[in-house]
C-alpha positions as CSV (number, residue, x, y, z in Angstrom):
1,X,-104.1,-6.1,-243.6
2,X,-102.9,-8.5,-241.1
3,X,-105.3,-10.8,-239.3
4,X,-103.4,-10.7,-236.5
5,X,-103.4,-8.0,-234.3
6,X,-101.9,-7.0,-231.1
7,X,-103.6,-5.5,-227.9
8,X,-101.7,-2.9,-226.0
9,X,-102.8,0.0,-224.0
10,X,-102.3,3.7,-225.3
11,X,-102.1,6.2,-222.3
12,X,-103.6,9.8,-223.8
13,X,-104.1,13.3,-222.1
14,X,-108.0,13.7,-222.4
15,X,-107.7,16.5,-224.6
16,X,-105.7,14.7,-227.4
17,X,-109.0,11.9,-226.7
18,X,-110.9,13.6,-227.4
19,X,-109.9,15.5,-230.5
20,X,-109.3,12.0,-231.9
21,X,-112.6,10.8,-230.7
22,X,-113.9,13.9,-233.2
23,X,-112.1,13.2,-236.1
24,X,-112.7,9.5,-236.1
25,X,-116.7,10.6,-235.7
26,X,-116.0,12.6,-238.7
27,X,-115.0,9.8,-240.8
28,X,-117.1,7.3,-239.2
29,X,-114.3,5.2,-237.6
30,X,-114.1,4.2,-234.1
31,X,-111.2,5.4,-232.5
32,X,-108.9,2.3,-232.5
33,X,-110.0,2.1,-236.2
34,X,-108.6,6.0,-236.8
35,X,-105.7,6.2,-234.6
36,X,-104.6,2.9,-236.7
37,X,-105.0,4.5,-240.0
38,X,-103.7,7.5,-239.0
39,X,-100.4,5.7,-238.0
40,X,-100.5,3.2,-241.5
41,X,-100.6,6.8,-243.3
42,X,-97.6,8.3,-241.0
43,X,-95.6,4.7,-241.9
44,X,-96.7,4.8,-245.8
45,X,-95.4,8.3,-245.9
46,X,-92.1,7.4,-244.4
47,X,-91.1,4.5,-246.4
48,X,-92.1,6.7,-249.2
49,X,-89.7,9.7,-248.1
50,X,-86.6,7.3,-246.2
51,X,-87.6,3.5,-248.0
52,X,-88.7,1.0,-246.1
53,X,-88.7,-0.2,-242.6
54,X,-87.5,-3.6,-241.7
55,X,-89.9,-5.1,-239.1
56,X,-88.3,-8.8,-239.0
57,X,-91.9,-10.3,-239.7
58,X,-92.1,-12.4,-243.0
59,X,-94.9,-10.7,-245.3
């Protein structure tokens, strides 16, 4: 996982809030912690469907 990580602000309706405020309770993430791993599974599961995507970062 990178040790670098950027800030940026995420503008939500409070109803998709707060549905992701009770899933990440569910799995005992906060929500920066879910919506992140939610969006690593969307990626993983793209690359694995279309290959991967260039982000012009060295790994």
């Amino acid at each position: 996982m990178a040790a670098n990580k950027r800030v940026f602000t995420l503008r939500l309706s409070d109803e998709v809030f707060d549905k992701i405020g009770i899933l990440a309770t569910k799995e005992h993430r906060s929500m920066t912690n879910y919506i992140e791993y939610v969006l690593i599974q969307h990626l993983e599961q793209l690359e694995k469907e279309q290959g991967k995507i260039q982000s012009g970062q060295k790994e």
